[in-house]
Residue, then its C-alpha position, 0 to 999 in steps of 0.5 A: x872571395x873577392x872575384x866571387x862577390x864581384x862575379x855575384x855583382x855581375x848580374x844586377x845591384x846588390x847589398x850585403x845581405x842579398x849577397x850573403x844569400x846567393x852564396x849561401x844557396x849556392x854552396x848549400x849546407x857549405x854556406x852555412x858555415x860563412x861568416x856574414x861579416x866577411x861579404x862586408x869587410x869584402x865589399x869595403x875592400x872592393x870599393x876602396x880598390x875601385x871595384x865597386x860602387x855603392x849608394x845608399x838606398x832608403x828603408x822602408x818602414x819595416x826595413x832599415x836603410x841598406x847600402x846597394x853595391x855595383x860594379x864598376x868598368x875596373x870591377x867587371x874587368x876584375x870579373x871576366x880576368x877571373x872567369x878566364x883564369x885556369x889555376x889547378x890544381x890550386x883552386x877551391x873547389x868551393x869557389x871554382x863552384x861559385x864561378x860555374x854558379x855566377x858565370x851562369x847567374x849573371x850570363x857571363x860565361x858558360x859553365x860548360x866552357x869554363x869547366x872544360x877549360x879547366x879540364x885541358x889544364x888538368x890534363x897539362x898537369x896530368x901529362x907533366x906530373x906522370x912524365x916526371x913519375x915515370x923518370x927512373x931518377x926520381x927518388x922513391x920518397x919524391x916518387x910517393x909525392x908524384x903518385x900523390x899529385x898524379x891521383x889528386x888530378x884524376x879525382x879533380x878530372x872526375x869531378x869535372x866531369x860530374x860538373x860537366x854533366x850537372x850543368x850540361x843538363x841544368x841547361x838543358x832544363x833552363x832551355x826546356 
């Protein structure tokens, strides 16, 4: 959750509250379910880690005042190691979802790209788990888990592929 609020911060100066509604509307009827409290616990955990700043800003007469968060040099670092970084088949495919969102929010990346890195390390997985399938000595209940991990990284390369071809034609639409 951390990487992700960072990520959100990329783009401009927030406070909690706003944040809390671009998760939510990029996660759509998902973001319902998420506990405001966190993106605030998270952020004090960010600022304590040196990732972010933040300033008080004055309220307005209808509004109280509101603490407006930024990143700092260490936290936009933070950002582009994350961007950069290919973990399957462990990720949530929520927040590998916020990545895609935030990258093409704040322009720090193209989803296309970041997709497609994703895919090449999918496929490492792939070559590896149907090798060690494949392999005569592997006991059959070892076998049954290997045929598990070799399925879970197909349905993970088709949705990659729905990604691929969502954001590719979501930038055709922004260029348009």
């Amino acid at each position: 959750m951390q990487d992700v609020v960072l990520a959100m911060l990329a783009k401009e100066p927030a406070h909690g509250y706003e944040l809390r509604g671009r998760l939510r509307a990029a996660l759509g009827p998902l973001g319902e379910a998420m506990n405001a409290g966190q993106i605030y616990v998270t952020l004090t955990r960010l600022a304590k880690a040196g990732a972010v700043t933040s300033e008080r800003v004055d309220g307005s007469p209808d509004r109280p005042d509101r603490r407006v968060y930024a990143l700092t040099p260490a936290g936009q670092e933070r950002v582009t190691a994350w961007l950069a970084e290919v973990s399957w088949p462990k990720p949530d495919l929520a927040e590998f979802h916020l990545k895609l969102v935030a990258a093409a929010t704040a322009g720090l990346a193209d989803p296309v790209a970041l997709v497609d890195a994703q895919r090449r390390e999918v496929l490492r997985r792939l070559r590896e788990a149907q090798r060690a399938a494949l392999d005569r000595a592997v006991d059959p209940v070892a076998g049954l888990l290997l045929e598990g991990v070799v399925l879970r990284l197909r349905a993970d390369l088709d949705w990659l592929e729905a990604c691929e071809r969502m954001w590719t034609e979501h930038g055709r639409t922004v260029r348009s």
